[in-house]
Steps between C-alpha positions, in 0.01 A plus 500: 500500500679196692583219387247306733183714362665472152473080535132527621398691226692304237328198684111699461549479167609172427238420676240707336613370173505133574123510619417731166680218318341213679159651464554516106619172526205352652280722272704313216423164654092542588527584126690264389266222666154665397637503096637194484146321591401297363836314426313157410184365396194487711276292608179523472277210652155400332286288805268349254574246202625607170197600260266700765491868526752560765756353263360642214642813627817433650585357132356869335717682767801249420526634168641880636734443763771586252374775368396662828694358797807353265469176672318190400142396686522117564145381577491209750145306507433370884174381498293344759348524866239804347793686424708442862779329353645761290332776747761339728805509301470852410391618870813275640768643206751718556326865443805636318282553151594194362168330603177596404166366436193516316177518734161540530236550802605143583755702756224635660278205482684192611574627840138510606433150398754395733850455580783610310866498529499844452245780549544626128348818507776628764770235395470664119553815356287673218651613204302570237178398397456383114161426449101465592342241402067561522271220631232398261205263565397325174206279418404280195294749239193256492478533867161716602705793610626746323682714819555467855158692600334189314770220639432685859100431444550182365690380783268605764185294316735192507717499793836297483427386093754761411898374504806694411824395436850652582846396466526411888399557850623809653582637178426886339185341299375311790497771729345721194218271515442437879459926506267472237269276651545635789423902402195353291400257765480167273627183587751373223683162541900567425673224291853514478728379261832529400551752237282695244472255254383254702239795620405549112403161473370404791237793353523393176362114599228661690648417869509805585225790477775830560864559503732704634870616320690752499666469125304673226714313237343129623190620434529743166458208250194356691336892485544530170376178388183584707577195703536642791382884656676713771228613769689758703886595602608562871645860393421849567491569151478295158766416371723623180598118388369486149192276453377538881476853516085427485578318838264686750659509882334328808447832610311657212228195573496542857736281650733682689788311461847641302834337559765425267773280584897581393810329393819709652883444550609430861818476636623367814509739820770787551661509215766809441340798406707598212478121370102551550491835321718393218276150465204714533609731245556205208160326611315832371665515188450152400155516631400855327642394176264515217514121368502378815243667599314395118599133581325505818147609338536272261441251811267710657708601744462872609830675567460731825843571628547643868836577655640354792340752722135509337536114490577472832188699608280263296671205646396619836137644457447149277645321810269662742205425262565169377505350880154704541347329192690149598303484867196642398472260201604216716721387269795451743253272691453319202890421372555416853292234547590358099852510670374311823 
């Protein structure tokens, strides 16, 4: 061999070896960067007051980052503007899994009532999905109906006497009740107010006929007292809660209307997929663990966990849905011109 082919093959193989080393090197460092997340607490924004569901949650969840991330959840409350100021913050932070949110339909919703700083259905990312909570309509139980086939009859003998309350226009319950009256074809006057014990006893004082909530737990001391009596729930099937399992659906009394409304974590756009799997990962630990899961019926909160890929297909059918109901209803119409 001469000494010219003997330096080009010496030179092949240093070559050869320095890209096998460099490749195990950057094998070593995607590792490296994937194991070591998360390296610091996260984040995890509520966009609602302390004390209401959302936060209710968040605080459950708080209690397992430890144990199954190994990093602390800090719970930031950023209420205000229906739930745009801390939709903002987590849409606008940096999506590098240290920012995440609790959210509900509200992504989908606030969009259509009109402008946003960010188009939060495509500005977010679904992670998982925690819970379900059911839509129930509720009346006082000395009231002359005992279901929604008598409310529906009742209605239509005295046109606009009924009123329901909610916890707010554009809101899950509201909407509930605009496709009830409009799949029975009643007229019901929608009173909003600004959280479900206000609802209770606006009810409760007799200025209201019918509400509309979607937490079992408000309303389990008023059942069993005999106080007050559930007529129907916006599900496909009854539910398993304890105490409202006797709860017939709209459905089984002919109103064909079943929609239950769920409280998810989002995070902000694009974030890493190794980072996302990881996060991903924890979330359905903490979510699938038995007390949490315990603690969560205990506030009649259903635990129906989806995955960031069966979330995200909810997200988008609900999306495509919700802005059909929104029109149709004329509800849009309606927060509009309260804005105007």
């Amino acid at each position: 061999m001469t000494k010219d082919k003997s330096f080009l093959v010496l030179g092949v193989l240093f070559l050869s070896m320095a890209i096998i080393v460099g490749g195990c090197n950057m094998g070593a460092k995607e590792s490296s960067v994937s194991e070591k997340y998360p390296a610091k607490p996260i984040t995890v924004i509520v966009p609602y007051a302390a004390g209401g569901s959302f936060d209710i949650i968040a605080r459950a969840l708080e209690k397992y980052g430890q144990k199954y991330l190994g990093q602390s959840l800090v719970v930031v409350n950023m209420p205000g503007g229906g739930a745009t100021i801390g939709m903002n913050e987590l849409a606008g932070a940096k999506p590098d899994g240290y920012t995440i949110g609790v959210v509900g339909v509200g992504v989908i919703l606030q969009p259509l009532y009109g402008e946003t700083r960010y188009h939060y259905p495509t500005a977010l990312e679904p992670l998982v999905k925690i819970v379900s909570s059911p839509v129930l309509v509720a009346a006082l139980a000395d009231k002359p109906w005992e279901n929604l086939s008598e409310l529906v009859n009742y209605a239509k003998q005295h046109p606009g006497e009924i009123k329901v309350g909610h916890s707010g226009l554009g809101t899950a319950v509201h909407i509930t009740g605009e496709m009830l009256a409009r799949e029975a074809g009643i007229t019901i006057k929608q009173v909003p107010f600004r959280g479900d014990s206000e609802v209770i006893a606006a009810l409760l004082g007799g200025h209201v006929q019918l509400i509309s909530v979607f937490n079992p737990a408000s309303l389990k001391e008023h059942v069993k007292s005999g106080t007050i009596r559930i007529l129907g729930v916006a599900e496909e099937n009854r539910l398993t809660l304890p105490g409202f399992e006797h709860v017939p659906t709209f459905k089984e009394q002919g109103i064909d209307v079943a929609f239950n409304f769920w409280t998810g974590i989002a995070a902000p756009k694009d974030m890493p997929l190794a980072e996302k799997a990881r996060l991903a990962a924890g979330l359905r630990e903490m979510i699938n663990d038995p007390e949490f899961k315990e603690n969560m019926e205990k506030l009649g909160m259903s635990v129906q966990y989806l995955g960031p890929e069966d979330f995200g297909d909810r997200w988008i059918a609900d999306n495509t849905k919700l802005t059909k109901i929104v029109k149709e209803t004329g509800i849009a119409e309606l927060i509009a011109a309260q804005k105007n």
